[in-house]
N, C-alpha and C positions, 0 to 999 in steps of 0.2 A: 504494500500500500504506500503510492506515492504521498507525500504532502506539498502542497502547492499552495502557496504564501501568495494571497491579493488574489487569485482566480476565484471565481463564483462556482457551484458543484455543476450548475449550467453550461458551462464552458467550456470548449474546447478551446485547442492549442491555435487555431485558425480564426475560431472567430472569438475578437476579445471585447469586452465592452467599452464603450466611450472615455477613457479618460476624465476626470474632472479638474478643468483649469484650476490653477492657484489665484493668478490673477482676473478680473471679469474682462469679456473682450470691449476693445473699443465701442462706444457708442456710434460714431461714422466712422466710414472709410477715408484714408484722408487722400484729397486732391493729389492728382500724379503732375500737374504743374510746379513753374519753377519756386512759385509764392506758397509751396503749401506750409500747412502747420500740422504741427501733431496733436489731435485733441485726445484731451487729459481725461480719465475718468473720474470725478471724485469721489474719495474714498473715507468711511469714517474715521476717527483716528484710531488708533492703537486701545488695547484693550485701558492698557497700566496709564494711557497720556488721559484719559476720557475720563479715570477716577483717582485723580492725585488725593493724596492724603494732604487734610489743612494740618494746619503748625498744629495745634490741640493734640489732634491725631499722631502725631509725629513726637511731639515733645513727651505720651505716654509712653510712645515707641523705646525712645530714648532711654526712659529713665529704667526699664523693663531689660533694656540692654546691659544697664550701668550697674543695675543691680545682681544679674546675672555674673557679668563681668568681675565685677568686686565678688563675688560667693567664688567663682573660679579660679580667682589669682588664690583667695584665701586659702582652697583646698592647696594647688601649686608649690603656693611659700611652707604648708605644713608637713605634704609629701617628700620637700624638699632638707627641710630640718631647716628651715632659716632663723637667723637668730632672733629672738624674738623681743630681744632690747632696742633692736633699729627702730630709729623712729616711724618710715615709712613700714615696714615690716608690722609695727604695734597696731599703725594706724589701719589697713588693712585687717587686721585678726581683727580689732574692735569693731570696725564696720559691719564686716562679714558677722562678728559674733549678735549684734543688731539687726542684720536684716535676717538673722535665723533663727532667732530668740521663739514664732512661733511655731516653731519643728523644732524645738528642741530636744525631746524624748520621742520622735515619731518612732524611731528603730533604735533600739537598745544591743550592743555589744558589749563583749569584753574587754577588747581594745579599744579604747576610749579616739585614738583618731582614725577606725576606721568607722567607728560610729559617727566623727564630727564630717568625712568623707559622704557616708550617706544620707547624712541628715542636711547637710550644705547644695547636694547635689540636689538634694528632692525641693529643696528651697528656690535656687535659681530655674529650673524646669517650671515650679508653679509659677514665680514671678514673672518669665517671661511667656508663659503661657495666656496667664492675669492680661500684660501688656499688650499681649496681639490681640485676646479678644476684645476691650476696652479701644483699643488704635481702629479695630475693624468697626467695633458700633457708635464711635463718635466720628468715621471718616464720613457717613453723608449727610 
C-alpha cells in the first residue's frame, strides 16, 4: 500500500486536480501597449498588522516576561552556587523569593533547592501564562 501525500483517493497519476493559487489573480489583464500599468490587487493586511496589541496590552506582556525572567535567572544563580553576598546576586534571590512567596509549599522535597527549583519554575509558567491571557483580553 502506496501513500500518496496531497492526492485525493479520487485521483489518478494523470489527472490531478486544480491547484489553489497563493496569490488571487489579477482583476484585468493589463494592456500589451507601450503605456501599460500593472494593476494591483488589494489585499487585506496581515493577520498580526490588522490586531496590534495597545501599550496596556503590551506593558502586561512585559511585566509577565520580567517576572518570569527574574524566577529564571533566580533558579540559574542557585543551580549555579553563586555567592549569595553579591549585591546583585541578593537582589535577584529577594525578588525571585517575592514573586514566589505564593507557591511557596506547592511541592514539598527533601532537598530544599530542588524544591525552590520546582516551586520557582511553576511560578514563572503561571505568571507568564497570567500575562498572555490578561495581554490577549485587554488587546481589543
Amino acid at each position: 500500500m502506496a501513500l500518496h501525500l496531497g492526492r485525493r483517493r479520487h485521483e489518478t497519476a494523470e489527472e490531478k486536480a486544480p491547484r489553489r493559487r497563493l496569490w488571487p489573480r489579477r482583476t484585468q489583464t493589463p494592456p500589451t501597449d507601450d503605456t501599460a500599468r500593472t494593476v494591483v490587487v488589494e489585499r487585506k493586511p496581515r493577520r498580526w498588522m490588522r490586531s496590534r496589541p495597545n501599550p496596556v496590552s503590551m506593558m502586561i506582556m512585559a511585566a509577565g516576561w520580567a517576572a518570569a525572567a527574574i524566577l529564571a535567572l533566580g533558579i540559574l544563580l542557585t543551580w549555579g552556587d553563586a555567592n549569595p553576598g553579591n549585591v546583585l546576586v541578593d537582589a535577584v534571590l529577594d525578588t525571585g523569593r517575592w514573586l514566589a512567596s505564593p507557591f511557596h509549599d506547592v511541592f514539598t522535597r527533601q532537598d530544599p533547592e530542588e524544591q525552590l527549583y520546582i516551586n520557582w519554575a511553576l511560578a514563572g509558567v503561571v505568571y507568564y501564562v497570567l500575562a498572555r491571557a490578561l495581554s490577549w483580553m485587554t488587546r481589543f
